[in-house]
ZANUDO-57993 format. One record per residue (C-alpha): x, y, z; residue in three letters. Coordinates in pm, whole numbers, plus 50000, padded with zeros to 5 digits. Example, Ala and Ser with C-alpha at 12.3 -4.5 7.8 and 13.67 -1.06 7.14 Angstrom:
residues 2
512304955050780ALA;513674989450714SER;
end
This chain:
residues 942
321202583894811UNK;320072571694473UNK;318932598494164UNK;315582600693973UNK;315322599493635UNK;313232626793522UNK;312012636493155UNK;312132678793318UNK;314872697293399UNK;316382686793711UNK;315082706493988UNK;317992732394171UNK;319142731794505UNK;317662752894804UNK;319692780594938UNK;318632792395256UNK;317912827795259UNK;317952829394873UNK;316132824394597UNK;315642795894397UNK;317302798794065UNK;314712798893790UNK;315042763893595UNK;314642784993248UNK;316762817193377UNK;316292847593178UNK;314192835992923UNK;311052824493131UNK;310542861993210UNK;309472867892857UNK;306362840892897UNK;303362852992987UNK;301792853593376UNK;298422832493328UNK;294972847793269UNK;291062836393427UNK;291192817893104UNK;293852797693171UNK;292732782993485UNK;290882754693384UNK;293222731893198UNK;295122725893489UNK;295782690593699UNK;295732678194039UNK;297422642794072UNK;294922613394241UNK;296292587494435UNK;298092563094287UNK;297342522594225UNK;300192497594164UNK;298702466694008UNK;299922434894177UNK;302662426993937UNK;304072465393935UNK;303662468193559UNK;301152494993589UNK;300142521993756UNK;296482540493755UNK;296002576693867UNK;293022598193859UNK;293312632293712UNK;290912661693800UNK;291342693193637UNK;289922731193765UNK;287262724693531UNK;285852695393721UNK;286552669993417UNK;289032642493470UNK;290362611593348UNK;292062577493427UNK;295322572093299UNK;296672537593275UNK;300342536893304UNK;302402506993169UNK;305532510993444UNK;308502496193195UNK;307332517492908UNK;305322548592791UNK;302372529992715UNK;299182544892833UNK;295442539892841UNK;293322573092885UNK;289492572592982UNK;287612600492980UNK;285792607693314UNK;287282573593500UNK;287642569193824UNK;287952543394134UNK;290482522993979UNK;291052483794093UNK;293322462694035UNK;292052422894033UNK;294512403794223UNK;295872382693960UNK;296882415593754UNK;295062406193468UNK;292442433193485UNK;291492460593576UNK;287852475293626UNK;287002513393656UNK;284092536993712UNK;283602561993381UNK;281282586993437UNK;279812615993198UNK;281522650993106UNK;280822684693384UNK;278252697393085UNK;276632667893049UNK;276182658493420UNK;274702693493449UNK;272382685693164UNK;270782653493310UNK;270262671793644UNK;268702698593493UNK;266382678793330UNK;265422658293658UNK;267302627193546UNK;269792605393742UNK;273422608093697UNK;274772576593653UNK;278282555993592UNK;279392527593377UNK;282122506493433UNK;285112497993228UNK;287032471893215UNK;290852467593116UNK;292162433793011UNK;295782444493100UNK;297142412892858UNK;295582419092527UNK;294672457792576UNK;291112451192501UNK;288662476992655UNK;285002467992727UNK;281972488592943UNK;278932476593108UNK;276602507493093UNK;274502515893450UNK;276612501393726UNK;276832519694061UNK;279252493194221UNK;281582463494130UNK;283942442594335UNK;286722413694267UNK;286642381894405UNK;289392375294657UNK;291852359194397UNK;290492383794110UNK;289382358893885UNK;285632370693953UNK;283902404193896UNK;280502417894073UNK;278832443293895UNK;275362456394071UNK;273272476393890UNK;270952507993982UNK;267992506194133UNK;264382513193869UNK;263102543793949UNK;260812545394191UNK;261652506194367UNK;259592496794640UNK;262202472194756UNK;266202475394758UNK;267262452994543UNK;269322454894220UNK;270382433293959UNK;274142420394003UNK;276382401793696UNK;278552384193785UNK;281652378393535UNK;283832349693524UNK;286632372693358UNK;288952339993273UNK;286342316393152UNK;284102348593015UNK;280632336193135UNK;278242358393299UNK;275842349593591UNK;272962372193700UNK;270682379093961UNK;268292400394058UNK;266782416294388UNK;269962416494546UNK;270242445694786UNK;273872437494952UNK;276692411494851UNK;280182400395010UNK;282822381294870UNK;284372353395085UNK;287782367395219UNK;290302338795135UNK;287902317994874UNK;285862326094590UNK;282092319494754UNK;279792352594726UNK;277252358394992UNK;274122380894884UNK;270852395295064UNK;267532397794828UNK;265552425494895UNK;261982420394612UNK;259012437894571UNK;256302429294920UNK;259532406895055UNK;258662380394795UNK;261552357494802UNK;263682380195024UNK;266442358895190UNK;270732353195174UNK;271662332394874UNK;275422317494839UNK;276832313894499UNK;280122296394418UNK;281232303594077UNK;283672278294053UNK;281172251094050UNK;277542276693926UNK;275992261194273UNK;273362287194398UNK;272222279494787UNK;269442296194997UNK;271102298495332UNK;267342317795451UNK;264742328495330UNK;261632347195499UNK;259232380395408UNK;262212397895638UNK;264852420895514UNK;268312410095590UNK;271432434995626UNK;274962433395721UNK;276572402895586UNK;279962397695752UNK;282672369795690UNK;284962358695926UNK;288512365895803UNK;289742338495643UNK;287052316695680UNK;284242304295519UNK;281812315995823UNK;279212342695782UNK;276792359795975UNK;273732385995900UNK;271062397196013UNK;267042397695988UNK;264302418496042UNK;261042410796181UNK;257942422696227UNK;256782436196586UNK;254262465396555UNK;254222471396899UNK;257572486796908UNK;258442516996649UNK;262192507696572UNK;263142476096418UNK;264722442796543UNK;266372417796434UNK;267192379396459UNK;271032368996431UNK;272122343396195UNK;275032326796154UNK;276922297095948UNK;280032281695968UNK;281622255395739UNK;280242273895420UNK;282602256195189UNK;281612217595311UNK;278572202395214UNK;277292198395603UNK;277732236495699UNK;276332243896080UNK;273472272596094UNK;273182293496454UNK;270192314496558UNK;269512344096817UNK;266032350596822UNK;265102379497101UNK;261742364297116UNK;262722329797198UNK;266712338597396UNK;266222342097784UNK;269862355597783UNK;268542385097583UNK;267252411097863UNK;263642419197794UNK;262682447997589UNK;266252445397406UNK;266762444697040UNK;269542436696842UNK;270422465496634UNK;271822472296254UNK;273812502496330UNK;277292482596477UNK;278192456096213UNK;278262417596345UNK;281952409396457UNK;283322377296511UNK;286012361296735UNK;289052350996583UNK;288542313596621UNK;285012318896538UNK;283192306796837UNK;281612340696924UNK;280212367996763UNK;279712404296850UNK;276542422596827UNK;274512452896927UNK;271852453597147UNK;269332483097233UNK;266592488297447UNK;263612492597267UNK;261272520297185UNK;257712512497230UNK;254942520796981UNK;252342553997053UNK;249412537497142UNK;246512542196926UNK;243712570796973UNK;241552559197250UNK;243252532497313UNK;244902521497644UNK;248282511097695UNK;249182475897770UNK;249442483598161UNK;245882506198162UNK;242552497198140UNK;239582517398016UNK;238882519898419UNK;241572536498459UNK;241532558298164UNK;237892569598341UNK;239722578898649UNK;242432595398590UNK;239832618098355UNK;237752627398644UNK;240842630898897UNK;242132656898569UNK;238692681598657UNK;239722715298789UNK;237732739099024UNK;235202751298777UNK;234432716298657UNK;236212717298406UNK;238792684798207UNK;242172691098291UNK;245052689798068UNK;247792664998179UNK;250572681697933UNK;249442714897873UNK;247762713297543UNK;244832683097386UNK;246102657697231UNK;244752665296876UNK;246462699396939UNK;249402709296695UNK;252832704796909UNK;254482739197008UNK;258052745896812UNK;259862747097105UNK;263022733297255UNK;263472732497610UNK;267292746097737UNK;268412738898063UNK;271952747598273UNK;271852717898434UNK;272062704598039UNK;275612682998010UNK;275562684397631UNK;273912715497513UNK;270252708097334UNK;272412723096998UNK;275312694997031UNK;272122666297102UNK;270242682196809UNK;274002680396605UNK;274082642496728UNK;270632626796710UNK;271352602796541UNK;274402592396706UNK;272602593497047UNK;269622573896879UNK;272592543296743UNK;274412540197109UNK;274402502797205UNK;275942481697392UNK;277732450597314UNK;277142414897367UNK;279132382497321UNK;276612356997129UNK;278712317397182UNK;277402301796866UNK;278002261397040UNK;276452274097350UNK;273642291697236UNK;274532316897503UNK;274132351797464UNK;276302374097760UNK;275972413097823UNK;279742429097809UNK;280472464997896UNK;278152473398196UNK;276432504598288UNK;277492535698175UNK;279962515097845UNK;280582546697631UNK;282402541697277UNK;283292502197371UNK;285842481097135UNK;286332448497044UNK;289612441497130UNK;291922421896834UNK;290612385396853UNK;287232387897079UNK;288992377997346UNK;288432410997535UNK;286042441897535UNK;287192477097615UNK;284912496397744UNK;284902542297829UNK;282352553598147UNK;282612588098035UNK;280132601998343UNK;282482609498652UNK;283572633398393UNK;280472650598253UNK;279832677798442UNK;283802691698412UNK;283352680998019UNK;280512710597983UNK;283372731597953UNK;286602715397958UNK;288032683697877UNK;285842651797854UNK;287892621198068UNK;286662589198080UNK;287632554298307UNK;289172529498082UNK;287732490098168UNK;288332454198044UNK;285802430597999UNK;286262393397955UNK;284412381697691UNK;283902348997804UNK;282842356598152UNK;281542393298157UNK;284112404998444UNK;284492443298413UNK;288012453698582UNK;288992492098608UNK;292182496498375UNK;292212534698452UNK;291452567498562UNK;290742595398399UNK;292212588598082UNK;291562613497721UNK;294192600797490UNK;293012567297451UNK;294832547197153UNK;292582515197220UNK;294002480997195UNK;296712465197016UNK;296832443896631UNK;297122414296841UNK;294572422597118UNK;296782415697428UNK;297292455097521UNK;295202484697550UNK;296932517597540UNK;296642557097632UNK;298642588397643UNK;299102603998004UNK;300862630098101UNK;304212628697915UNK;304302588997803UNK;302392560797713UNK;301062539597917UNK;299932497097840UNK;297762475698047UNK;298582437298038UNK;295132426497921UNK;296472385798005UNK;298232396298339UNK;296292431698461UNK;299512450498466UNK;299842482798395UNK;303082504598316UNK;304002535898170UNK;306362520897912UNK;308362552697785UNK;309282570098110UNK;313052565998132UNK;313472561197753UNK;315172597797710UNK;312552611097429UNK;310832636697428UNK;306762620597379UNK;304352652897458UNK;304622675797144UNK;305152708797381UNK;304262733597077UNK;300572719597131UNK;300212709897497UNK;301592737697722UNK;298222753297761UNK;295992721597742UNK;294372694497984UNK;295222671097655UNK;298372663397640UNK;298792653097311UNK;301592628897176UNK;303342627096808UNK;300772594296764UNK;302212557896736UNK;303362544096423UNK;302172507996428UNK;303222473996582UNK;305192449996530UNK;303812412396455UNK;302492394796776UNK;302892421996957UNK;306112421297009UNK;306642462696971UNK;305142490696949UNK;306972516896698UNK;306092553096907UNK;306982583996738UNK;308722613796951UNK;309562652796771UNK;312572639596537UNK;312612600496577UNK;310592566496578UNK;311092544896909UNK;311002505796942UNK;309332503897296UNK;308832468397482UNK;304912472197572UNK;305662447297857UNK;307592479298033UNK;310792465997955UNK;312692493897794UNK;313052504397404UNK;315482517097169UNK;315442545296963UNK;315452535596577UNK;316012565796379UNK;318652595996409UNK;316362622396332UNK;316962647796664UNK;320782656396592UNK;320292668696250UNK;316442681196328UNK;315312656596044UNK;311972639896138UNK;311102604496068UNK;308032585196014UNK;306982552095931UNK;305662543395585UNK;302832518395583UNK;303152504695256UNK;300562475395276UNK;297842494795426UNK;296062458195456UNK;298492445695764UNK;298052461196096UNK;301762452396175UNK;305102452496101UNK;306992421596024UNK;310142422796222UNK;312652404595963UNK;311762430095694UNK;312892467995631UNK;311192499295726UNK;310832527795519UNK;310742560495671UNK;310162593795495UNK;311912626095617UNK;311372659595661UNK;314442688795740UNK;312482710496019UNK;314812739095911UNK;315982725995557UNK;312582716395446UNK;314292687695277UNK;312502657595228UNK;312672623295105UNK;312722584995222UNK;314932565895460UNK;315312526495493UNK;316612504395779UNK;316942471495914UNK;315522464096244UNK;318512478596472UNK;320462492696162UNK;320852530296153UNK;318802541295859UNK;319822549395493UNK;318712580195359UNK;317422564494981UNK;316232600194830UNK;317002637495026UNK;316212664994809UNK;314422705494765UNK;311142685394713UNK;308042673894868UNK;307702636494863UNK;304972614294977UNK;302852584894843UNK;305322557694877UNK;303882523894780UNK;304712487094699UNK;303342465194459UNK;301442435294643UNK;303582408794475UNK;306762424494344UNK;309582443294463UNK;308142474994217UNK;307812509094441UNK;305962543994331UNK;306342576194474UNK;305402615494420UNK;306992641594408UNK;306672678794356UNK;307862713194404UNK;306452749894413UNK;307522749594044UNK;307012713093943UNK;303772700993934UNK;303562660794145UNK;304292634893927UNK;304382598894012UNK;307962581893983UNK;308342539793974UNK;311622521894125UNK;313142494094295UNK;313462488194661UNK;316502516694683UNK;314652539794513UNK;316902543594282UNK;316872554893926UNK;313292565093955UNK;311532563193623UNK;309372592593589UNK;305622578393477UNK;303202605393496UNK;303192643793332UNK;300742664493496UNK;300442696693346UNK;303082696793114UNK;301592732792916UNK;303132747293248UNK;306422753893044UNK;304342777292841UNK;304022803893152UNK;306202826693365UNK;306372807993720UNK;306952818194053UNK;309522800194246UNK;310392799794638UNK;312892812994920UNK;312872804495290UNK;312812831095513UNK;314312831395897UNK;313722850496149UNK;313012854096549UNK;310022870196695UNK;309802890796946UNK;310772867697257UNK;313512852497064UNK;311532818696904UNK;313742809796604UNK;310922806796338UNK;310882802695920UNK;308462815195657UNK;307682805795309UNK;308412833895042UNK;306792825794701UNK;308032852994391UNK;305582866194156UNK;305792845993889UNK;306612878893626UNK;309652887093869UNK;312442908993784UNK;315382911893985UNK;315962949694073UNK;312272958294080UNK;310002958894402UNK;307142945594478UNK;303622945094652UNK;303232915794860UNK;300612893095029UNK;301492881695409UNK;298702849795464UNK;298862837895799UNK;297362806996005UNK;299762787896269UNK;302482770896082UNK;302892777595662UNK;306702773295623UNK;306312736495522UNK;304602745995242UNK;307542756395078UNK;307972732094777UNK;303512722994732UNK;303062727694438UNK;299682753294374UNK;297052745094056UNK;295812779594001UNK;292092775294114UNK;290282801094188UNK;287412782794325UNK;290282780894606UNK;290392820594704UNK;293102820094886UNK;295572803694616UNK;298862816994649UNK;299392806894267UNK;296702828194116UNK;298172861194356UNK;301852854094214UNK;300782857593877UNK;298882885593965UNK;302552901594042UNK;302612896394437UNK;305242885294666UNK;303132862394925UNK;305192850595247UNK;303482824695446UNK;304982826995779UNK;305302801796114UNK;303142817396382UNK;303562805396767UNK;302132813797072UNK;302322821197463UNK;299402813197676UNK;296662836097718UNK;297892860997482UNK;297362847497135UNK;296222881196943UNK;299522894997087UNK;301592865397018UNK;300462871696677UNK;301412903796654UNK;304852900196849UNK;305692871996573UNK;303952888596233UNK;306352915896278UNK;309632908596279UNK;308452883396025UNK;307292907495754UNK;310742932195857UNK;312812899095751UNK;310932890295414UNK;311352931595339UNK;315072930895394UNK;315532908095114UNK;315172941894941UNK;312662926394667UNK;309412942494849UNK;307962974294846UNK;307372980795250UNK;304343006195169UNK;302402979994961UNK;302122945595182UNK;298922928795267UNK;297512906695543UNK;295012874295516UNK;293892847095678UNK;290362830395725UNK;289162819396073UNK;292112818296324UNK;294032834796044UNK;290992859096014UNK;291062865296394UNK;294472867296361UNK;294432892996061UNK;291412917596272UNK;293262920796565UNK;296722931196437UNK;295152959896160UNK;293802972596563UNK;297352970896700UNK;299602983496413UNK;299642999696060UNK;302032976195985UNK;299642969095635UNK;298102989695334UNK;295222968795372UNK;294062934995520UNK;291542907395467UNK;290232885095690UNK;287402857695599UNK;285302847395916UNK;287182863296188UNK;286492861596586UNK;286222898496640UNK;285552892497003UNK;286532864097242UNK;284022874797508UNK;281042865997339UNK;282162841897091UNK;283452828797403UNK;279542823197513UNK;278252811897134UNK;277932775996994UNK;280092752696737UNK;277112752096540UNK;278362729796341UNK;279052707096586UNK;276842719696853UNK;279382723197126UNK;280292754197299UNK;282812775397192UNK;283872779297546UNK;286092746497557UNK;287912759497213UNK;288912785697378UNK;289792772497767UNK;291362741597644UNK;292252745097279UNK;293132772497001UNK;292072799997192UNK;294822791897506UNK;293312812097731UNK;292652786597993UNK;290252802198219UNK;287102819498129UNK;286662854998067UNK;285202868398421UNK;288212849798599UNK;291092871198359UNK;288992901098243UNK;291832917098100UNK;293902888697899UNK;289942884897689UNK;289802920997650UNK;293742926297525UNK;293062901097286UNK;289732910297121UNK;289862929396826UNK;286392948096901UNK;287732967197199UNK;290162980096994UNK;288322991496727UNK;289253025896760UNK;292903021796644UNK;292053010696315UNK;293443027496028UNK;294042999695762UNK;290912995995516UNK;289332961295618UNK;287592937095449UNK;286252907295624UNK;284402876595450UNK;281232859695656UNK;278412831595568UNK;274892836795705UNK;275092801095829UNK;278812796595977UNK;278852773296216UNK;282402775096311UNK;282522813796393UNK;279572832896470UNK;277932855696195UNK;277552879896466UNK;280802878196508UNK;280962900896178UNK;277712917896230UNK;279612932696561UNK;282552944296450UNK;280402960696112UNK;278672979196363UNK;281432987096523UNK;283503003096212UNK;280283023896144UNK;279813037196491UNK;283893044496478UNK;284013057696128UNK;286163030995968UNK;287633019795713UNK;285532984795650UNK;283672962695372UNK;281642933995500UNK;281242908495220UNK;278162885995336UNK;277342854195166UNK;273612840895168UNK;272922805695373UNK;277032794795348UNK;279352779595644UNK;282812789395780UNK;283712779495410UNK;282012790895059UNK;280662759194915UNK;279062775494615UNK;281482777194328UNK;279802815594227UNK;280092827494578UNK;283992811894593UNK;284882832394235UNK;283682862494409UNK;285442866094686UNK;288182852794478UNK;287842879294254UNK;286512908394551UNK;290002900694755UNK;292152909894369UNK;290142938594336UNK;290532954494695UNK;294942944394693UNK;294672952294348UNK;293342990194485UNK;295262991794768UNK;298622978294725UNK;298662982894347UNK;296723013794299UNK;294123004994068UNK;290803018194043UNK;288593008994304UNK;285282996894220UNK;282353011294422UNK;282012983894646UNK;285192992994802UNK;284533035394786UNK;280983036194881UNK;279313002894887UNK;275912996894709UNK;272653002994796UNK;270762974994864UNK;268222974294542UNK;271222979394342UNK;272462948494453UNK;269012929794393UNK;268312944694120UNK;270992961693928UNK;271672995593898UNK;269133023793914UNK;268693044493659UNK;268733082693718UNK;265773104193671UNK;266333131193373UNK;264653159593463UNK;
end
C-alpha cells in the first residue's frame, strides 16, 4: 500500500470502540461550534473530469448557498482557473480545450424570474495551451466533434418560436473559423469522423429537412428535405450511416407518423438512401405507425435497423359527420332504433354529445393496474410499441416480439430480440410480485422461442449479444442465444449469490448485481457478499478473483472507462474495498488470476476512481467525517497521491466533531455496528444529550463527511454543533415483526453507545423519516427508552396503509408491504395479530414520550392520513403530540422555507426536551389557527 500526499494533517487511525483522536487535540476545543450564519459558505465536491492527457482536472463546486463555481485544476502544479457559476465541464478529445456552461449568480437568477424573463447560460471556453478564456453569450447546448477539433454551440430559441429551430455555430477551434446555421432543431456528430448531421425545423416547415456538414472540407448537403418535421437522428457506431425520421401529414388519425430514412456511405460521394413509407410498405400491418418515442437502432453490420411501430389512433369524426364505415342511412336508423317508450331520442352513452363530460373515473376490482398507477403511467402506456426489424437491401420490414412483447431489447449486435410476456403473471402481480416469460426472437426470421419461465430478475443480454441472463433462485442463470442452451452457471461455484439480509422474506430474490464482462464474451465478472467471481457463461465453471470473505473486506469492480461495456482480459482490474466491520476502505488491483494488491487501505471513504483516456494519470476522492472530499491525482499504484482540490478549507477555523464505531448485539444475538458522531464542542469528562437517527443500515456512514445544510433537516453536522452526541445505528429484521425487530435491536444499541460513559441516559432522542419515522412511532408506544422523539412521515398503521396507494407511483401499498419493506408476507386478515403488534396506532395508549411527527398534504409515499390518524388518536388518548403539517409537499419538503422549518422546529423541540430550554408555544400549547394565518391576536384591554 502506497501513501497520499496531502497538504492537511494526516488523518489518525480508527480504534474500534474509541474515539478518534482530534487532529488539533486540545486546542480545537477553544474554536467556536458554527452558527445559522455560517452555513452558507460551505462546499460539496462535483464529480470530477480528467482531460485526455491527465494534466487537468475540472470539478464543480456548489455551496449551501446555491452559488458555485468551476475550478480548473492543472494536475502537475497549483495552477487553477476559477469561473464563477460554471458547470458541465468537457474535455475536447485532443486536450486542447475545454468548453463549459457559466450561468448567473442565486440573486440574479431570482431577479430575471421575478421579472418574467428567461434564465439563460453562456458558454466558456478554455484554450488549455495558451490560458486564454473566451464566452459565447446565450447557448443552451454545445458538443465536440469526435476527435475534438470541432465545437457545436446551439443557441436558444426567440421567444415565442413557432417552429423548433435554433441557430447553431459551429467553431473550427484549430483553424478559428466559425460556421452558422439556423433553424436547426437537433444535430449529431458522426461517431468515429468529423461529419455533423442536423434536422431544420423553420417557421410553416419552410425549408425543413436533414442537412450534412463536413467541416473539414465547408461542404453543406441536403440529405431531405420536405414541409415534415424530422426527429431522432442516429449514427451507426463507427460508421458513417445515419438514420431519422419524418413526419407526415394524415388528419385522419390524431397521433403522428412517420416515414424512416436511412443512408449509408455518408463519407463517399455515391452514398445509398433507404425509405419506409407506411403508406406505400405492405410489410407494415395496416393501421400501424412508426413511432418517435424508441430511438432508431441499427444492426452492427448495418444491414438492419430497429424501429417502433404502433397501432394507430383514429381521428373523432367531425359533428354530424359519419364515420368512414357509416352512412347517413345508418346514422337515421340507429336514431329511430335509440326512441324510448314515450317517444322520446335515446341516449346511447348516457349524456348528448354537446354535453360537458362528467369528472369521473371509473374503478374496478377486476382492475390489474389500479386506475391511480395507469393515471401515474399515461404516458408510458400511451409510448408502448413493439419492435420491428426494417432490412435496408431488402426493403423488408419484419414484426419481432409477438403478442403480448412487454419491455423488449435489442440484443448487442441486432442479431436477436428479447422479448417479456408479462400476462400469465398479472393477476398474482395486483399484489405480489410481477413475473414475466423471457423469449428470443431472431431478427432475421421472426422465430419467437420460450427462454423461460417465470423469471423477475432479468439482467437482459450480454456486451456481445450472444447471452441473455436472469437471477433465479440462488444463481444466475444464461441462455445460449447461438445454441438454445440454458444453464444455471454459478450453482456449484461455492459463493454465496442471494444477498440473504434482503431476500429471506421476498418472492425476489435479489443478487449482489454483476460487475461487467469480459471482451467477446468470454466472462462474466458476478459479484457475491465479500468477492467478485470469473464465471464461464457457457456453464463451465468459474473462479473466484478476489479474497474479500476471509477478512470480511468486500470488493467491487471499478469501471474506469465508463464508454466500454467490457473488460479487456490482458489488462488490470481495479477494485475498491470496503472493511464490513473495520469500515476501512480503499482500492485493490490485480491481474487476471493474480490475487489482488491492496494499493490504498485507510480510516477514509474513497470513491471516484478514474483514468485519463490517453495516459496512465488516475484521480480519486477521498474524505472523512472530519475532512471534507478532496480530489487526489496519481499513477497507476496510486501512489504518492498529489492532493489537487481544497474544499472548504475555513473548516480549520471551527470546533469539529469526529467519530467512534460502536458494537453491539441485539436482542437475538445479530452482531451489529453503529456510527457515533461527537459534538463538535466535546469535552472529555462531561455528558451529553444525544440524537439516536435510525433507518436500516447507518454504520457505513462513519467517515461521510456532512456540509452543514440545513435545507437538509436531518444533518447530523448541524446537531453536533448544536452539542449532541448522534449514533446512527445498523437496524435488521425478522419476518413479520419489523416494529419489534426495531425495538429488540434500538435497544441494546442505545445501552452500548451509553456505556461509553460520554452520554447522559435521561437526555437521548429518536428520529427517522418514513421507515425510520415508522420505526421511531412505534418504539415511543413500546418503551420510554427516549426524552422525546421525532418522526417525519411515519406509517402509524399497517392495516390501512396496508389498503392505501403509492401515490406517487400509483401502485398499492399492499405489495410494499407482502413482498418488500414491510416483510410481512401475507395480508392483514390472514395474520391479524403480527399487523396489529406492529402498528403503532393500536398502541397508542402506552405513549409517554412527547412526539412530534412531520407530514406533507400531498405525500405520495406514506399516506397523510396516516398522520391525521394517529393526531386523532393522541387527542382522543390525551398525549403528548405536535403534528407539523406542510401545505401541498411529498414524502420530502421540496420548499427550501418549509425544509428551514422543520430544520429549525426539530432544534427547538430536542433543544426543550433533552436540553431544557424554553419551549416555544408550539410545543406547550400549539396555536390557534388565525394566529398562524395571521399573526398573533391582540388582546382586548378592557
Amino acid at each position: 500500500m502506497r501513501s497520499i500526499t496531502r497538504r492537511l494533517a494526516p488523518a489518525p487511525a480508527l480504534i474500534l470502540g474509541a474515539a478518534l483522536a482530534s487532529p488539533a487535540g486540545a486546542a480545537a476545543q477553544e474554536k467556536p461550534t458554527l452558527g445559522t450564519d455560517d452555513y452558507d459558505k460551505w462546499e460539496r465536491l462535483g464529480q470530477a473530469t480528467l482531460s485526455p492527457d491527465g494534466l487537468w482536472l475540472a470539478v464543480v463546486i456548489r455551496r449551501v448557498d446555491e452559488s458555485s463555481e468551476l475550478r480548473v485544476h492543472r494536475t502537475d502544479s497549483d495552477s487553477v482557473v476559477v469561473v464563477a457559476e460554471g458547470a458541465r465541464p468537457e474535455f475536447g478529445a485532443d486536450g486542447g480545450w475545454l468548453a463549459f456552461a457559466t450561468g448567473v449568480s442565486p440573486d440574479a437568477r431570482d431577479a430575471l424570474r421575478e421579472r418574467g424573463d428567461p434564465v439563460r447560460n453562456d458558454v466558456g471556453l478554455l484554450n488549455l495551451t495558451t490560458g486564454e478564456r473566451e464566452e459565447v453569450e446565450e447557448v443552451q447546448s454545445f458538443s465536440f466533434s469526435d476527435d475534438g477539433r470541432y465545437l457545436a454551440l446551439s443557441r436558444y430559441a426567440p421567444a415565442e418560436a413557432g417552429a423548433a429551430g435554433v441557430d447553431v455555430l459551429v467553431r473550427d477551434l484549430a483553424g478559428g473559423g466559425t460556421m452558422s446555421f439556423g433553424n436547426v432543431s437537433s444535430l449529431a456528430w458522426q461517431e468515429d469522423g468529423n461529419l455533423l448531421a442536423m434536422t431544420l425545423d423553420a417557421e410553416d416547415r419552410v425549408g425543413n429537412g436533414v442537412r450534412l456538414y463536413d467541416p473539414e472540407t465547408g461542404r453543406i448537403r441536403s440529405l431531405d428535405s420536405d414541409e415534415a418535421r424530422y426527429r431522432e437522428l442516429t449514427w451507426r457506431a463507427d460508421a458513417p450511416d445515419l438514420a431519422v425520421l419524418k413526419t407526415f401529414d394524415d388528419e385522419t388519425h390524431e397521433d403522428t407518423a412517420h416515414v424512416a430514412l436511412a443512408w449509408r456511405g455518408l463519407d463517399s460521394g455515391d452514398p445509398a438512401a433507404f425509405s419506409l413509407d407506411p403508406r406505400e410498405s405492405p410489410e407494415l400491418p395496416a393501421g400501424t405507425r412508426i413511432v418517435e418515442h424508441r430511438t432508431p437502432v441499427w444492426s452492427e453490420d448495418g444491414a438492419t435497423l430497429f424501429l417502433g411501430t404502433q397501432e394507430r389512433i383514429p381521428a373523432e369524426p367531425a359533428d354530424n359527420e359519419p364515420a368512414d364505415n357509416e352512412t347517413a342511412d345508418d346514422d337515421a336508423a340507429e336514431d329511430g332504433a335509440r326512441a324510448d317508450d314515450s317517444g322520446e331520442e335515446g341516449e346511447a352513452d348516457g349524456a348528448d354529445d354537446d354535453e360537458e363530460r362528467a369528472g369521473v373515473e371509473i374503478w374496478h376490482s377486476l382492475d390489474l393496474d389500479p386506475v391511480p398507477q395507469q393515471r401515474v403511467r399515461e404516458n408510458q402506456l400511451r409510448r408502448e410499441n413493439d419492435i420491428g426489424a426494417w432490412d435496408l437491401a431488402a426493403g423488408e420490414f419484419l414484426l419481432l416480439g409477438g403478442d403480448h412483447a412487454d419491455r423488449a431489447e435489442i440484443a448487442e449486435g441486432g442479431g436477436h430480440v428479447l422479448a417479456r410476456d408479462e400476462t400469465p403473471y398479472d393477476v398474482e402481480a395486483m399484489f405480489r410480485q410481477q413475473f414475466h416469460d423471457l423469449y428470443a426472437v431472431d431478427a432475421r426470421t421472426g422465430s419467437r422461442a420460450l427462454v423461460r419461465e417465470r423469471v423477475t430478475l432479468d439482467m437482459g443480454g450480454s456486451p456481445g449479444g450472444r447471452y441473455a441472463v436472469w437471477f433465479e433462485g440462488e444463481d444466475y442463470w444464461t441462455h445460449d442465444l447461438a445454441t438454445g442452451e440454458t444453464r444455471n452457471v454459478t450453482a456449484g461455484l461455492g459463493g454465496t449469490f442471494v444477498d440473504l439480509d434482503r431476500t429471506p422474506t421476498r418472492e425476489q430474490m435479489s443478487g449482489f448485481g454483476i460487475a461487467g464482462w469480459l471482451e467477446d464474451d468470454a466472462a462474466m465478472l458476478v459479484n457475491d457478499r465479500f468477492d467478485v467471481w470469473e464465471v464461464n457463461p457457457d456453464g463451465s465453471g468459474g473462479r473466484r478473483l478476489t479474497e474479500g470473505a476471509e477478512a470480511s473486506i468486500r470488493h467491487r469492480v471499478v469501471r474506469l472507462d465508463p464508454e466500454t461495456d467490457a473488460f479487456d482480459p490482458e489488462v488490470p482490474l481495479y477494485y475498491s474495498t470496503y472493511g464490513e466491520w473495520t469500515k476501512k476502505d480503499g482500492f485493490a488491483r490485480a491481474r487476471r488470476g493474480e490475487t489482488p494488491e491492496p494499493l490504498i487501505w485507510e480510516d477514509a471513504s474513497f470513491g471516484g476512481l478514474l483514468k485519463a483516456e490517453d495516459a496512465d494519470v488516475y484521480a480519486f476522492r477521498r474524505e472523512r467525517f472530519d475532512d471534507s472530499p478532496d480530489y487526489f491525482v496519481t499513477g497507476p499504484d496510486l501512489d504518492d497521491a498529489r492532493q489537487i482540490t481544497r474544499t472548504n478549507p475555513f473548516q480549520d477555523d471551527y470546533a469539529w466533531g469526529r467519530t467512534q464505531l460502536v458494537e453491539y448485539e441485539n436482542e437475538w444475538g445479530r452482531r451489529l455496528q453503529g456510527a457515533l458522531i461527537y459534538p463538535a464542542n466535546y469535552e472529555p469528562g462531561r455528558q451529553y444529550p444525544m440524537i439516536v437517527h435510525h433507518y436500516e443500515l447507518l454504520s457505513q456512514s462513519l467517515h461521510q463527511y456532512q456540509v452543514p445544510d440545513p435545507t437538509q433537516y436531518y444533518n447530523v453536522q448541524i446537531w453536533s454543533q448544536e452539542g449532541y452526541f448522534v449514533f446512527r445505528p445498523d437496524v435488521v429484521y425478522r419476518d413479520r415483526r419489523p416494529g419489534q425487530s426495531n425495538v429488540e435491536t434500538l435497544r441494546p444499541a442505545v445501552a452500548a453507545a451509553v456505556e461509553t460513559g460520554m452520554i447522559d441516559a435521561e437526555r437521548v432522542g429518536l428520529i427517522g423519516h418514513s421507515w425510520g419515522g415508522y420505526q421511531t412511532t412505534f418504539f415511543v408506544t413500546q418503551d420510554d427508552l427516549f426524552a422525546a422523539a421525532v418522526a417525519g412521515a411515519p406509517l402509524t398503521n399497517l392495516m390501512s396503509m396496508y389498503l392505501s396507494f403509492y401515490w406517487n407511483s400509483g401502485g398499492t401499498d399492499a405489495r410494499i408491504f407482502e413482498i418488500s419493506q414491510g416483510r410481512m408476507q401475507v395480508p392483514w386478515w390472514e395474520d391479524w395479530d403480527s399487523y396489529f403488534n406492529n402498528s403503532p396506532i393500536h398502541h397508542i395508549e402506552n405513549l409517554n414520550t412527547p412526539l412530534l411527527i412531520e407530514f406533507g398534504t400531498e405525500d405520495g409515499a406514506v399516506e397523510f392520513n396516516q398522520g391525521v390518524e394517529f393526531y386523532n388518536a393522541a387527542r382522543r388518548a390525551g398525549k403528548q403530540l405536535v403534528m407539523l403539517v406542510y401545505e401541498g409537499e411529498n414524502h420530502g419538503l421540496a420548499e427550501e422555507p418549509n425544509q428551514r422549518d422543520y430544520q429549525r422546529r426539530i432544534l427547538e423541540w430536542f433543544g426543550h426536551y433533552l436540553k431544557g430550554e424554553p419551549a416555544p408555544a408550539w410545543i406547550t400549547t400549539g396555536v390557534p389557527f388565525l394566529e398562524q394565518k395571521d399573526g398573533p391576536r391582540k388582546k382586548k384591554v378592557s
